[in-house]
C-alpha positions as CSV (number, residue, x, y, z in Angstrom):
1,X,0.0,0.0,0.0
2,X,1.0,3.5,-1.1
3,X,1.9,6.1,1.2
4,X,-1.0,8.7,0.7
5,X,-0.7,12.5,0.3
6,X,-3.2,15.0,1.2
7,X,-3.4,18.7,0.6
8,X,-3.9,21.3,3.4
9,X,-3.6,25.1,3.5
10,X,-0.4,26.8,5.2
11,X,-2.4,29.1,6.7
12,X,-5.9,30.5,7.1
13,X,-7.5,33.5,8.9
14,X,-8.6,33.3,12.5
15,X,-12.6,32.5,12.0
16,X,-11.8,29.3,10.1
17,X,-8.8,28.0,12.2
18,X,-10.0,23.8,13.2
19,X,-12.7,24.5,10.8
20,X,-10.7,23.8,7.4
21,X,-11.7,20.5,5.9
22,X,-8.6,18.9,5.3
23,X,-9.2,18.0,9.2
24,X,-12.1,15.6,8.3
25,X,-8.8,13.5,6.4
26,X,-6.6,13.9,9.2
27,X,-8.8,12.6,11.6
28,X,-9.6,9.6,9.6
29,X,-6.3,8.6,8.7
30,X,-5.2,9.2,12.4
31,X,-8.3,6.8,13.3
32,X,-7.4,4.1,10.8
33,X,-3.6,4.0,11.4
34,X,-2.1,4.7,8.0
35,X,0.7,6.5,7.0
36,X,0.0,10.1,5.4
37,X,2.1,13.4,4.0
38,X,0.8,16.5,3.7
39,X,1.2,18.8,1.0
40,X,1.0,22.5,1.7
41,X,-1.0,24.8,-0.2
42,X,0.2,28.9,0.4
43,X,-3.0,30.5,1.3
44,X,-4.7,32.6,-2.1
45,X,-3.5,29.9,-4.5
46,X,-5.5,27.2,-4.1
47,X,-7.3,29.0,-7.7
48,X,-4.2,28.7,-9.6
49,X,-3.5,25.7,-12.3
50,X,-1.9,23.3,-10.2
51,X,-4.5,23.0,-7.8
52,X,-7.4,23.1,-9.8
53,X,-6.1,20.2,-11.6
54,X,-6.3,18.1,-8.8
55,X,-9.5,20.3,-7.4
56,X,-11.8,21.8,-9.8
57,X,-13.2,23.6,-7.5
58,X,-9.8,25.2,-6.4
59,X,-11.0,23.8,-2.6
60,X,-9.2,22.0,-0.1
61,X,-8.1,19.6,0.5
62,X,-7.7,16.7,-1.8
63,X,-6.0,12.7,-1.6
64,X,-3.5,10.9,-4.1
65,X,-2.6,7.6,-3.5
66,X,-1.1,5.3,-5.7
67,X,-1.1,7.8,-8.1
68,X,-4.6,8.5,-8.4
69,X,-6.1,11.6,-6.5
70,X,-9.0,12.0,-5.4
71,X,-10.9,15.4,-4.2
72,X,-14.4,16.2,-1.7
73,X,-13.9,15.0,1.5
74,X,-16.8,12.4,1.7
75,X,-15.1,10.8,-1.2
76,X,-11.5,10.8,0.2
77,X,-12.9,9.6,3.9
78,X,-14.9,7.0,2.2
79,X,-11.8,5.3,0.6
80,X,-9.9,5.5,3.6
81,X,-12.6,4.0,5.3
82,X,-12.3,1.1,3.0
83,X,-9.1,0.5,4.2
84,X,-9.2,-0.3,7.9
85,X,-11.6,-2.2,9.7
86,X,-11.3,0.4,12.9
87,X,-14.1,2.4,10.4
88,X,-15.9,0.5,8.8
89,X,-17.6,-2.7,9.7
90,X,-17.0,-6.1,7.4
91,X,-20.7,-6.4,7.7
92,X,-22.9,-5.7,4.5
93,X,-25.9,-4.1,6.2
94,X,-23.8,-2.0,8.9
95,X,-21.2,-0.8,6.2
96,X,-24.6,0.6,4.0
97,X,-26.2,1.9,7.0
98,X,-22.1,3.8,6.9
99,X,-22.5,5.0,3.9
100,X,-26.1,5.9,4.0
101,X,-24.9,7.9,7.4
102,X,-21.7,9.6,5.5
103,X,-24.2,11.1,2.4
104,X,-26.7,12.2,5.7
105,X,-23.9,13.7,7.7
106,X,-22.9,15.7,4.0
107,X,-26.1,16.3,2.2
108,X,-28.7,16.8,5.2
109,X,-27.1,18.4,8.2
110,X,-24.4,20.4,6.4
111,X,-25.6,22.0,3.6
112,X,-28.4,23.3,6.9
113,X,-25.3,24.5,9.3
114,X,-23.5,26.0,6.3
115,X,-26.6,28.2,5.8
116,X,-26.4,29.8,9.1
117,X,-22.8,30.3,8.4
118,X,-23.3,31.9,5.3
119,X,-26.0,34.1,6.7
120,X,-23.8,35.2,9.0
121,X,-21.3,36.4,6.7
122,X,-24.2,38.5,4.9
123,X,-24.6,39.9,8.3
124,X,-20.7,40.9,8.8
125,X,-20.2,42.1,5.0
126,X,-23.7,42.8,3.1
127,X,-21.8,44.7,0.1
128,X,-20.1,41.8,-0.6
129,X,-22.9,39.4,-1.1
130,X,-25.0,42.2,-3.3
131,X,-26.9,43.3,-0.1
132,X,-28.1,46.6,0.8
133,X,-27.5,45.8,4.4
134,X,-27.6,43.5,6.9
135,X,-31.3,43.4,7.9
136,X,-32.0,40.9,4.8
137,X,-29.8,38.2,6.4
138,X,-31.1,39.0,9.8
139,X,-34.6,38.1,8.3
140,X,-33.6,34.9,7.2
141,X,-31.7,33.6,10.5
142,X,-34.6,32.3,12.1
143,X,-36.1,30.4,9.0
144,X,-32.3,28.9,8.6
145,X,-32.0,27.7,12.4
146,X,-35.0,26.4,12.3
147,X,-34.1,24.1,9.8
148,X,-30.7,23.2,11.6
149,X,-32.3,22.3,14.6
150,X,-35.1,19.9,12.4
151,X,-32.1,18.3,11.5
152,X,-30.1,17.5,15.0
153,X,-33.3,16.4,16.4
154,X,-34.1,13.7,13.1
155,X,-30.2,12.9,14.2
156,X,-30.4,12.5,18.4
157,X,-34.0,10.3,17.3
158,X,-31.8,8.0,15.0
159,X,-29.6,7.9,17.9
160,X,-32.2,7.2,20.4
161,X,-30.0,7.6,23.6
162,X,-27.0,5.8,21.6
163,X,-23.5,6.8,21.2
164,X,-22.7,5.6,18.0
165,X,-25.1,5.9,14.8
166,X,-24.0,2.2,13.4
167,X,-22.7,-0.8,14.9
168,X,-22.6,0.6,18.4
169,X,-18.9,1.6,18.2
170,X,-16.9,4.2,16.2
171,X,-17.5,4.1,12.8
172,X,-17.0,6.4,9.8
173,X,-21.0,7.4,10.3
174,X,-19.6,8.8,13.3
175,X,-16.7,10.7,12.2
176,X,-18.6,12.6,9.3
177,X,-21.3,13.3,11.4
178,X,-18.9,14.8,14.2
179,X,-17.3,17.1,11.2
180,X,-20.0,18.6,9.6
181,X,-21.0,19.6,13.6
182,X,-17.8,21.3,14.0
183,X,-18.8,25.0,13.1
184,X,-21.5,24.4,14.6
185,X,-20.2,23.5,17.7
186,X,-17.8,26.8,17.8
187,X,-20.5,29.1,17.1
188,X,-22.7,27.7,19.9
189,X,-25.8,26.2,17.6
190,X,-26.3,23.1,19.5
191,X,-27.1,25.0,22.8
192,X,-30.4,23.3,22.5
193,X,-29.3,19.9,22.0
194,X,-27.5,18.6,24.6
195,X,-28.1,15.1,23.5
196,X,-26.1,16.6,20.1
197,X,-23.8,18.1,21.8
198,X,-22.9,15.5,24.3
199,X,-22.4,13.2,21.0
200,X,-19.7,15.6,19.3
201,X,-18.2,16.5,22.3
202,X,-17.5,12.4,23.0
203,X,-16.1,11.7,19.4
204,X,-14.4,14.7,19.3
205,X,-12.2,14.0,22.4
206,X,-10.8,10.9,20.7
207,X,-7.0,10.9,20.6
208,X,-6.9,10.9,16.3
209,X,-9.2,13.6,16.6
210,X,-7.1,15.5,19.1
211,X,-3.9,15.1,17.1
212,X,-5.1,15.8,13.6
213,X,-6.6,19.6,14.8
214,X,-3.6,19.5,16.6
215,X,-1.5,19.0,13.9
216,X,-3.5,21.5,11.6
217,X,-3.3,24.4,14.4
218,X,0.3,23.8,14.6
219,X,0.6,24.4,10.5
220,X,-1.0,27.5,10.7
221,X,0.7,29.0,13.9
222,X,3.9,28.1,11.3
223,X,3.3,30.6,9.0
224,X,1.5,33.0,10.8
225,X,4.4,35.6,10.6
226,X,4.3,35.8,7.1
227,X,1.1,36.7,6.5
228,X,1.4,38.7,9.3
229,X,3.7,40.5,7.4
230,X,1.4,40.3,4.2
């Protein structure tokens, strides 16, 4: 087996420090014991040619292993997960109910915390998102959290007093669903969902998870000088 490389950026600006996806491949790696590098990307050009090769989105991070790379991180964890049994069960019905977890964790409580996050950013800096101020985003906020907190509370009743989602153990379910709560969890959202929060905050104290925002912290206290400089 291949040593595998993953891309992460040298440095990033205070509000998205331990947010930065390249974390949700750390943590997995960490989790299933393989070997990784990491290739830095200097922070503003992750739109130029060589990284929208690999990324044609020009995002972070992506994976290349034996030769073939691999970008979005459901993708990349997914493969890793395929390599090491401390992820994914051998089990036919517990490694779909994974996956079917992994698509959740990506395409029905993110895409409802990322809203917040975006309104939020309306709020900060209107101009910038074609706004004539702030109020329109203000508006909006309570619709959006509404929908947020729909979603933890279809998650803590698939959990039903559980601390796992599959298998009753650590899985991948697990680590995707933990990731995607990770903003949320800095910005306070799952203040009404202790159930929720008691769930992150148990994965997230795992050693692999520890080290790999560790590990990413340490990157961009690295460079911080020189964009200080900048």
């Amino acid at each position: 087996m291949s040593a595998i490389t993953i891309t992460a950026y040298d440095w990033v600006p205070d509000i998205a420090k331990g947010q930065v996806r390249d974390l949700r491949l750390r943590w997995a790696l960490e989790e299933a014991g393989l070997p990784y590098k990491v290739e830095l990307v200097a922070q503003g050009s992750q739109g130029e040619p060589a990284n929208l090769k690999r990324q044609p989105f020009g995002q972070i991070p992506t994976m290349e292993q034996d030769g073939v790379t691999m970008f979005e991180t459901g993708a990349c964890v997914w493969r890793i997960a395929e390599q090491s049994e401390a992820l994914l069960p051998s089990g036919r019905a517990e490694r779909d109910a994974c996956l079917s977890w992994v698509f959740a964790a990506l395409n029905s409580v993110e895409p409802a915390a990322f809203m917040l996050g975006f309104l939020r950013f309306c709020e900060m800096e209107p101009a910038r998102f074609g706004l004539k101020d702030a109020q329109t985003a203000k508006d909006m906020n309570p619709a959006a959290k509404g929908h947020f907190d729909q979603r933890l509370k279809r998650v803590a009743g698939a959990l039903d007093g559980r601390s796992h989602l599959v298998a009753g153990r650590f899985t991948v379910a697990d680590l995707m669903m933990t990731s995607v709560l990770v903003s949320a969890e800095k910005r306070g959202l799952m203040a009404d969902h202790p159930e929720i929060a008691a769930y992150f905050e148990l994965h997230a104290s795992r050693p692999g998870y520890r080290k790999a925002i560790a590990d990413q912290l340490a990157t961009f206290a690295e460079h911080e000088a020189h964009y200080a400089r900048g």
